[in-house]
N, C-alpha and C positions, 0 to 999 in steps of 0.2 A: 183318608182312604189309601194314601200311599202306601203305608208299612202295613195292609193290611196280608193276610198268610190264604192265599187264597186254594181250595177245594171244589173249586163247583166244576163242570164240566164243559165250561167254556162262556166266557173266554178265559183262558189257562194263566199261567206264570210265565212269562216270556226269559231265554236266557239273553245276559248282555250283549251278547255281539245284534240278535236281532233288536234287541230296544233301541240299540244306537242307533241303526239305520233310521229308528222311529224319530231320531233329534236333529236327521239332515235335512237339506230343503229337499223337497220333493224335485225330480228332474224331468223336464220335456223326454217325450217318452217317443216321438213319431222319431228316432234313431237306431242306427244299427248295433247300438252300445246296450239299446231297453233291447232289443228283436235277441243281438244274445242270449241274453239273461231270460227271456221268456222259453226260446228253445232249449236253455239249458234244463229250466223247470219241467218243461215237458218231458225232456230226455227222464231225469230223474224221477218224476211220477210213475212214468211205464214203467221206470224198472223196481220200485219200491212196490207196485200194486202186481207185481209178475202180469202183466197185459200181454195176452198174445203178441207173434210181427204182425208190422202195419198197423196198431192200434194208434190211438191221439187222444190228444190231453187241450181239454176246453177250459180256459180260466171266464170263471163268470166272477164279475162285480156285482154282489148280492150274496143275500146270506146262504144255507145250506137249502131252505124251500124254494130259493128261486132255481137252483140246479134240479131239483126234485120237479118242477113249473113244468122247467125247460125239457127234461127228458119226458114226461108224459105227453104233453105236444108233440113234439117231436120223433118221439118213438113211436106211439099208438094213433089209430082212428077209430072209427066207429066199426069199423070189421072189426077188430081184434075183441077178445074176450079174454079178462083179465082176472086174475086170482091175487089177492090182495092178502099179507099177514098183517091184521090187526090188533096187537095186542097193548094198544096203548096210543097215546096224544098221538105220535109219529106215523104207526100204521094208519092209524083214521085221518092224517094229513093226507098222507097217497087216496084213500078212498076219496076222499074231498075233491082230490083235483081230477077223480078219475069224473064222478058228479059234473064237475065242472065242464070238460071236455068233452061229455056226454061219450066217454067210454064204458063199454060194457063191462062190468064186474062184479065179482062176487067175494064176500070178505070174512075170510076165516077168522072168529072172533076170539080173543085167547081172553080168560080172568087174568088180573093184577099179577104177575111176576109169575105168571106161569111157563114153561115152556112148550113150543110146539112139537107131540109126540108123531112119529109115524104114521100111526094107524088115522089120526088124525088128518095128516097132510090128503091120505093116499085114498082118502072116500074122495078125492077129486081128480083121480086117477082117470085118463080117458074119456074124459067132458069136453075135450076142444076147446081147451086151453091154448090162448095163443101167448101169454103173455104172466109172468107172476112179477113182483115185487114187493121187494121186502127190507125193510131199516132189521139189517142182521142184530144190531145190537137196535134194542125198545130201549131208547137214553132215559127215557120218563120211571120204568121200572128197574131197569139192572139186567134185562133179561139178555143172553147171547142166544141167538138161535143158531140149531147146529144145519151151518150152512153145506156141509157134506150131504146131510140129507134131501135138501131142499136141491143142492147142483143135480143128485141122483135123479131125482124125479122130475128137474125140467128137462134133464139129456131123453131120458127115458119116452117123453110125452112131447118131446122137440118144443120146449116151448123157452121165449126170448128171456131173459132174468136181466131185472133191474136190482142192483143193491144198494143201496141206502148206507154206504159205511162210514158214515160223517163221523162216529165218536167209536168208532173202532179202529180206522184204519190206523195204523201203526202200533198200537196197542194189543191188536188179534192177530193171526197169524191168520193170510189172507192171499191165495194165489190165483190171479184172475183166470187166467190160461186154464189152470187144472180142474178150476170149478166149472167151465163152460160159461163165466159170467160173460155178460154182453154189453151190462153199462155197470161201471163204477162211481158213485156221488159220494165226494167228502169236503172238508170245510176246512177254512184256515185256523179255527179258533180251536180245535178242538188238540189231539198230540200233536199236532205242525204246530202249536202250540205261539202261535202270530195273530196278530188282531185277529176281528172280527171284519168280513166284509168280501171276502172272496170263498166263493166255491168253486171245487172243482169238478170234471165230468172227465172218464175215462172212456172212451169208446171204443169197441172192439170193430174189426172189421166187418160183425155181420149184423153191427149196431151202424156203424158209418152209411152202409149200403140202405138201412132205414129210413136214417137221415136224409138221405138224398133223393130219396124215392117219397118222401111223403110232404105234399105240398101245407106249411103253416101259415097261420093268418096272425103274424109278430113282426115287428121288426127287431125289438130287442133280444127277442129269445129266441132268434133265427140260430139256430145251431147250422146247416150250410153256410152260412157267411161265417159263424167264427170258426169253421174248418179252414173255411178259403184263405182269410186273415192268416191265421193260425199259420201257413205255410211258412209266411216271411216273419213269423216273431210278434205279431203282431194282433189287436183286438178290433173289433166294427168301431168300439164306443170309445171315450175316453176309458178307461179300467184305474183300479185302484192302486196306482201307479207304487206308492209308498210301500203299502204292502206285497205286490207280487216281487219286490225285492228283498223284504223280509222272508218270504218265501226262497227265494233263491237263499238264501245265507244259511237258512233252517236246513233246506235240502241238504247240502254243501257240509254240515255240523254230523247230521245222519250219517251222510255217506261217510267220512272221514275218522267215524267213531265206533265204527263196525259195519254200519246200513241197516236195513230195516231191523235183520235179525235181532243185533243187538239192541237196540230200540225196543223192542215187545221184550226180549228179557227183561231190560230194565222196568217196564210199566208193570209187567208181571208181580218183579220182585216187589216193589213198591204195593201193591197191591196185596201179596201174599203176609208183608210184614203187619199192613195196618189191621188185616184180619184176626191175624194171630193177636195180635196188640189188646185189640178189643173183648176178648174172649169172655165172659163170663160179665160183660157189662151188661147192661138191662135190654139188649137190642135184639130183636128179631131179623133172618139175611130176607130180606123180601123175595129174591129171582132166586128160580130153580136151578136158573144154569146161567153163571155171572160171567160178564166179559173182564177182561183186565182192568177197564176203562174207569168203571166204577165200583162202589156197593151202595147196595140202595138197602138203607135200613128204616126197620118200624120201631120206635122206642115205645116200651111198653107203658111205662112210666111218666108217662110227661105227650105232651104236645110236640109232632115233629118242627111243628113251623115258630113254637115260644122257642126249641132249642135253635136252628137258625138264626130268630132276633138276638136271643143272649150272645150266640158266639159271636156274631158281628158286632153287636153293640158293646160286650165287654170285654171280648177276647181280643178283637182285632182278629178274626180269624172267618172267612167266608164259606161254609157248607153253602151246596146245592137244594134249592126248596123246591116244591111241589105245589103245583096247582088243582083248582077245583076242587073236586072231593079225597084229591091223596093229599090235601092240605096240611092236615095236620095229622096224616098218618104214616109218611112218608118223608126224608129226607135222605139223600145223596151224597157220598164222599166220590170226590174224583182222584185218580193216582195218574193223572195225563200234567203235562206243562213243566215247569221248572222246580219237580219237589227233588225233598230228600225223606228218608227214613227219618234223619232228627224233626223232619217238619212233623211226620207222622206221631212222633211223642209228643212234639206237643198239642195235638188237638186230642190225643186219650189224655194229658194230663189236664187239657180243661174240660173233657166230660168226666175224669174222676172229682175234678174242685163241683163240677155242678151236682154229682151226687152227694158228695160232703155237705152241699147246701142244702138240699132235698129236694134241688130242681126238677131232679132226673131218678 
């Protein structure tokens, strides 16, 4: 599994300077050497995610749903009334937890790689809405939703915006401030492109005053205490100590290499090339409206999930599969982590060797 060329959409290709930190001992972290490095990474989150002043940066230990857990608790109550973009595995995760929490909501349900149109959004124009959320990019489809229109219409209807940008952020062009967003949720595994096992939470200031005003019944996913923490560098729990330093190095790589801008050119171009690449292969684009991050394709020809097996078992080479009924109808290229354009030739020249063989 070492040399294997990996595609999926997380956990990504790491570059060396972060693996390395993956090969030192881990270090006691209750010091003001770890409390740096934390407030560094927050420094650098606001300002890669454009967060309004005054906003703050939560590291949770856990994956990308437990930040998605933690802001639904934490954001909403049983007052609020919640509009939900469903258009895949991700948005029916927020319905779930809204279920859970016995938050009120209602769930705009989109088909397979569809995108959400206007006229759509706006039959819910005026309902006393308190609250929307939405995984701008649906990872499970490919789909990007156009978060311009979605900022328009919670400014419009004053209502709180949760976004979901775990396998966007970095890769989409993304300004918190200007959208009116209120919370930001991304992950380490996805273009931070760092293990798996930290998410993150951006909170704007009129997300914090939430926070603080809505009594939760947690102790771990107390977001008031990891504000409070959070002041000195610091987490409630142990945290994943290993990793929020891989995160500082990633940050630090960003910044030094352009910052964000450069960052989403590069996922772009990497994106733009393997499209082109692919042209006239036997593949269907699933999403109507694709983010950087991925392409989600239906191969006409063949089984999405038999091409998954072969390329891992004989290419050495990992695409992204699909669950339940997009099993074998769907499969994922990611353009997030540590590729190249040469990486991209070679995964078209082993779906050109599987057409030769009549796999595909």
């Amino acid at each position: 599994m070492i040399n294997m060329l990996n595609f999926t959409v997380g956990p990504v290709q790491s570059s060396e300077d972060v693996r390395n930190i993956g090969h030192e001992q881990v270090p006691y972290f209750r010091t003001e050497e770890f409390s740096n490095i934390m407030k560094e990474n927050e420094e650098l989150m606001l300002k890669f995610s454009k967060a309004p002043s005054n906003s703050r940066t939560i590291f949770i230990t856990g994956s990308g749903t437990a930040s998605m857990e933690a802001v639904v608790m934490n954001c909403f109550t049983e007052k609020d009334k919640v509009l939900v973009i469903n258009g895949g595995s991700f948005g029916q995760r927020f319905s779930e937890l809204c279920d859970i929490f016995q938050i009120p909501h209602d769930d705009i349900k989109l088909e397979v790689g569809k995108a959400l149109k206007k006229e759509e959004l706006y039959k819910y124009d005026n309902q006393g809405y308190t609250g929307l959320l939405v995984n701008v990019h649906e990872t499970s489809t490919g789909v990007h939703y156009d978060i311009e229109m979605i900022s328009d219409f919670c400014k419009k209807n004053n209502i709180f915006l949760v976004v979901d940008a775990i396998s966007s952020f970095l890769a989409d062009s993304f300004d918190m401030a200007a959208l009116g967003v209120d919370v930001m949720i991304t992950g380490s595994q996805k273009a931070l492109a760092c293990p798996p096992g930290i998410s993150i939470i951006v909170l704007s200031p009129n997300a914090i005053s939430r926070v603080e005003n809505n009594k939760v019944r947690t102790m771990y996913f107390d977001l008031k205490s990891a504000l409070k923490n959070g002041e000195r560098g610091q987490t409630p729990f142990t945290p994943a100590v290993g990793i929020l330093r891989q995160i500082n190095v990633r940050l630090k790589e960003i910044e030094n290499s352009g910052g964000v801008e450069a960052e989403t050119k590069k996922i772009k171009e990497l994106a733009e090339d393997f499209r082109n690449k692919i042209k006239g292969m036997p593949f269907e684009m699933v999403s109507e409206s694709m983010s950087n991050a991925v392409t989600a394709l239906h191969p006409t020809t063949a089984s999405a999930n038999d091409i998954f097996l072969i390329l891992k078992d004989e290419y050495q080479i990992w695409v992204c599969p699909n669950g339940g009924n997009l099993k074998d109808i769907i499969f994922r290229v990611g353009h997030i982590g540590d590729l190249t354009k040469e990486d991209n030739s070679k995964l078209v020249d082993a779906f050109n060797d599987l057409i030769k063989r009549g796999i595909m």
